[in-house]
C-alpha positions as CSV (number, residue, x, y, z in Angstrom):
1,X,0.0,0.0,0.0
2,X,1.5,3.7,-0.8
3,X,2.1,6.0,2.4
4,X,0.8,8.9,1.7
5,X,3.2,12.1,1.6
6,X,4.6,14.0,4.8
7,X,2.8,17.2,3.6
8,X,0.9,18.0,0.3
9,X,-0.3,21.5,-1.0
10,X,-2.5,21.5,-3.7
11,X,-2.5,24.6,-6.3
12,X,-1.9,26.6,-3.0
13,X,-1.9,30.7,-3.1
14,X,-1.4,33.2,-0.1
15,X,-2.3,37.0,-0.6
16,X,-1.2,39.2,1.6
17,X,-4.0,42.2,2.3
18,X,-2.1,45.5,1.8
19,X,-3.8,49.4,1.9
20,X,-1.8,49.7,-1.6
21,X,-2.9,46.6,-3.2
22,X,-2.6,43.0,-2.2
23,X,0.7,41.0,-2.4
24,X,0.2,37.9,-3.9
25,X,2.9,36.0,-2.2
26,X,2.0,32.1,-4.0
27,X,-0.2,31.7,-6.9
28,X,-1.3,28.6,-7.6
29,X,1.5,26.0,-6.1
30,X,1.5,22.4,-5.3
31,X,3.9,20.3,-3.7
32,X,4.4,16.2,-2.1
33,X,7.0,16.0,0.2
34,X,7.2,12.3,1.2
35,X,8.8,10.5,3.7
36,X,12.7,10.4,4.4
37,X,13.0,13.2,1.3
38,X,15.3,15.7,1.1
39,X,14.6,19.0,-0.2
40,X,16.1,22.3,-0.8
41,X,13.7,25.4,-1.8
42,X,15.7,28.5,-3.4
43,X,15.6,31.6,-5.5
44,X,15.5,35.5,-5.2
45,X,14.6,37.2,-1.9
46,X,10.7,37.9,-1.9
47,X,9.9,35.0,-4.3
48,X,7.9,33.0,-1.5
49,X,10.1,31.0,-0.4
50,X,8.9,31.7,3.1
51,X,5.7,32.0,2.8
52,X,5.3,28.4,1.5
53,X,7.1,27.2,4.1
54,X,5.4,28.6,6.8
55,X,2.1,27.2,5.1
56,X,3.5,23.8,5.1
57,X,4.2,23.6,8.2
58,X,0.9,25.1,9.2
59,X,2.0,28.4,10.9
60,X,0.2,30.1,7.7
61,X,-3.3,29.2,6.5
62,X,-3.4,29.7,2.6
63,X,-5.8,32.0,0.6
64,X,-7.1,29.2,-1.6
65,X,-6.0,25.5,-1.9
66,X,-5.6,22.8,0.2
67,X,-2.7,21.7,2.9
68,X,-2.8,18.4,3.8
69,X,-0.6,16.1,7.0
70,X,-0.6,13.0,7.1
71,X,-3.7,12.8,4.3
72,X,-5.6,15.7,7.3
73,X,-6.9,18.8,5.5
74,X,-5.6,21.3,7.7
75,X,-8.2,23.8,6.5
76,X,-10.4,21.5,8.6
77,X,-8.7,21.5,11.3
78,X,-9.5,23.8,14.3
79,X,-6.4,26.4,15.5
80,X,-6.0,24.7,19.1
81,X,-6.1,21.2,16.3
82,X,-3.3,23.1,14.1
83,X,-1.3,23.8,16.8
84,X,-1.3,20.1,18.1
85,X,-0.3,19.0,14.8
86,X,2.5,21.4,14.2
87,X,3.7,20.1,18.1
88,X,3.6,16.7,17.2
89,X,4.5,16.3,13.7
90,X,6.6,19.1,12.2
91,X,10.2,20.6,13.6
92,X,11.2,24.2,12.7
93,X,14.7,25.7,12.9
94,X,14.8,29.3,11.7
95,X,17.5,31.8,10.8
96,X,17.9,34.0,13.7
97,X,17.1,30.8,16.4
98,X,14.3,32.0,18.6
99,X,15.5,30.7,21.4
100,X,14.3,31.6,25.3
101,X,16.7,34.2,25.9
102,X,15.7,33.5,29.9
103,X,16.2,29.2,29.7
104,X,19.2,26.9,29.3
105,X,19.8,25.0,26.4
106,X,18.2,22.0,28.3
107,X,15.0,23.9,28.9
108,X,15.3,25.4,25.4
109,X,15.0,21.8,24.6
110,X,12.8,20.5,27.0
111,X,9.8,22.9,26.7
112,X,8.0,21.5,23.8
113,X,8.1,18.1,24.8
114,X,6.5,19.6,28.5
115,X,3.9,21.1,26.1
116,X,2.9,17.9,24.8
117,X,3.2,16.2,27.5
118,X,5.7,14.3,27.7
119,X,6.4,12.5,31.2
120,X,9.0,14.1,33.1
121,X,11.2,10.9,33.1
122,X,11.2,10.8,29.4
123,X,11.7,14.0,28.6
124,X,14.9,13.8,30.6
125,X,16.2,11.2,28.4
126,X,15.0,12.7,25.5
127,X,16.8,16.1,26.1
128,X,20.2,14.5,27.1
129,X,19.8,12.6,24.0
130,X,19.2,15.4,21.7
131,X,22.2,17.8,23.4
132,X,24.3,14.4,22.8
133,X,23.2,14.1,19.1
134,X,24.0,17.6,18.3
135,X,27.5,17.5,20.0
136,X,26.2,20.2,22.9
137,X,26.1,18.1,26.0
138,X,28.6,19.7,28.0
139,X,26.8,23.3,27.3
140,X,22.9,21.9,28.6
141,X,22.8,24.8,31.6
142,X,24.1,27.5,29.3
143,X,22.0,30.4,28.3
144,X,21.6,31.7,24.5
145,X,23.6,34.7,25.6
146,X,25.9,32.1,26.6
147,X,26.4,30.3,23.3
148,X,27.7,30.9,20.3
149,X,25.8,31.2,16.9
150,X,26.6,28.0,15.4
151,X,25.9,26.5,19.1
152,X,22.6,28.3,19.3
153,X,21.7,26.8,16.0
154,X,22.6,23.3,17.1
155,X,19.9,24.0,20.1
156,X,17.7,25.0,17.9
157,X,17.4,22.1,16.1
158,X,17.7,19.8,19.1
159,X,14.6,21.6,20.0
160,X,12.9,21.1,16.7
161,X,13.3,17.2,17.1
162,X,12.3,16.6,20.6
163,X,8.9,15.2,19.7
164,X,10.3,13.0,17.0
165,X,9.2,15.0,14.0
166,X,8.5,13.5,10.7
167,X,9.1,16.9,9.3
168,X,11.9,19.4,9.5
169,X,11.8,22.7,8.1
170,X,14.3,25.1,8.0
171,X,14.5,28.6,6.7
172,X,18.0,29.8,5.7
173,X,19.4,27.9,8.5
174,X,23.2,29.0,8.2
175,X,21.9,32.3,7.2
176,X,23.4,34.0,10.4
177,X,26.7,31.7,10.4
178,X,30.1,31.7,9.1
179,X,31.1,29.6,6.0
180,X,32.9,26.7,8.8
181,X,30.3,27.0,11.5
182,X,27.9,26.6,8.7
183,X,29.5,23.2,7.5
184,X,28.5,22.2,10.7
185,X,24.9,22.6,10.4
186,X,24.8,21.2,6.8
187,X,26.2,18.2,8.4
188,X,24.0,17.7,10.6
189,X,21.3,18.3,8.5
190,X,22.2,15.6,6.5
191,X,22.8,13.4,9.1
192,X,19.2,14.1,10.5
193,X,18.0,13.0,6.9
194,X,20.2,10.1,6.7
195,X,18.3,8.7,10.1
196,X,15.1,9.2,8.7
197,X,13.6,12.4,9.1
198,X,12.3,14.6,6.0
199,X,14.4,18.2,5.2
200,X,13.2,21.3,3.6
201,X,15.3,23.4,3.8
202,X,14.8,27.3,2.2
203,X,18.0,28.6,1.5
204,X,20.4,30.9,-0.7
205,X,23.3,28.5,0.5
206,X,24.8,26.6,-2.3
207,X,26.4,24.3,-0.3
208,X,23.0,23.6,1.6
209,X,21.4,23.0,-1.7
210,X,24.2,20.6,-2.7
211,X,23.2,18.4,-0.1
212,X,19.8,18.2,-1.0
213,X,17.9,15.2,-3.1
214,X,15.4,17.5,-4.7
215,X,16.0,20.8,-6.0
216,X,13.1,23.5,-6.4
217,X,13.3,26.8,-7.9
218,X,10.8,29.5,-7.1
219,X,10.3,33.0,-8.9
220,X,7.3,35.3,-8.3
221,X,5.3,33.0,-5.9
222,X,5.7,30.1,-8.4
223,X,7.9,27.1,-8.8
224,X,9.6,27.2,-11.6
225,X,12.2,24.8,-11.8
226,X,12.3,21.0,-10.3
227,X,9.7,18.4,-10.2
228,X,7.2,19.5,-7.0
């Protein structure tokens, strides 16, 4: 029997109300990611890159079209149900971290398994685990302040995988880094997809694109180049 994909927009659009005129952001996009894939998402600034991100990973609702998880329409899907979803099922590492300023990397990592209740026992494990995977355990009780970029990053996506996504997104992830810092994170990224979990990445890194299985092009909320 066929799994269905990871996430699926069909001929998706997002316009953005503006006093002007509205910003049509995507026209008319669809897109399988399936499981264990490995996608990279570039082209200009402004081309909506972003913005179809966010929408796969249900932190945007589109205009028109349909977003579906798992074979779930998320359009039918309540916000407190969206939220649950995005919790359990998706991971997101983003460009400038947004991390706690006021927790340690281990709470940084901990908190979203405490919001989906994880047992306290098990969330221990799972956070020493993660900090080990992502070569951090001896910097657990340091604060962001405390870390450096490339480190931050690396808790950032130790917090994207604590509930065991299917699902990681990242936007521009070595965006804020240094070319050898950087290298790090690509690794890891392709280490995450080597153990199973799904990558798409958005990036104007050509060494992140390298690493990737699938290549898409957008331009002027469209893809344009790559099979989607």
């Amino acid at each position: 029997m066929t799994q269905p994909p990871i996430v699926e927009a069909r001929h998706v659009s997002r316009v953005f109300p503006m006093a002007a005129a509205p910003v049509t952001a995507l026209s008319d996009v669809s897109i399988r990611i399936e499981a264990g894939e490995y996608v990279a998402v570039v082209g200009p600034s402004g081309c909506g890159k972003s913005t179809l991100l966010h929408i796969l990973g249900c932190v945007d609702v589109p205009t028109s079209g349909d977003v579906l998880v798992q074979d779930r329409n998320v359009g039918s899907l309540s916000d407190a149900e969206r939220s649950r979803l995005r919790l359990r099922e998706i991971g997101f590492v983003f460009q400038r971290f947004f991390l706690l300023p006021m927790l340690t990397a281990w709470e940084n990592v901990e908190l979203p398994q405490a919001e989906a209740g994880v047992a306290r026992l098990d969330r221990r494990r799972r956070t020493a685990e993660l900090l080990e995977y992502v070569g951090l355990a001896s910097r657990a009780a340091h604060r962001p302040s405390e870390l450096s970029g490339g480190e931050m990053q690396r808790v950032a996506i130790a917090r994207a995988l604590a509930n065991r996504p299917r699902l990681l997104l990242a936007d521009e992830p070595t965006g804020e880094l240094d070319q050898r810092t950087g290298g790090h994170i690509i690794t890891l990224l392709d280490r995450l997809h080597e153990d199973g979990t799904a990558v798409v990445v958005v990036t104007h890194d050509v060494a992140v694109a390298a690493c990737a299985h699938r290549l898409l092009t957008m331009r002027d909320g469209q893809i344009v180049e790559g099979s989607s």
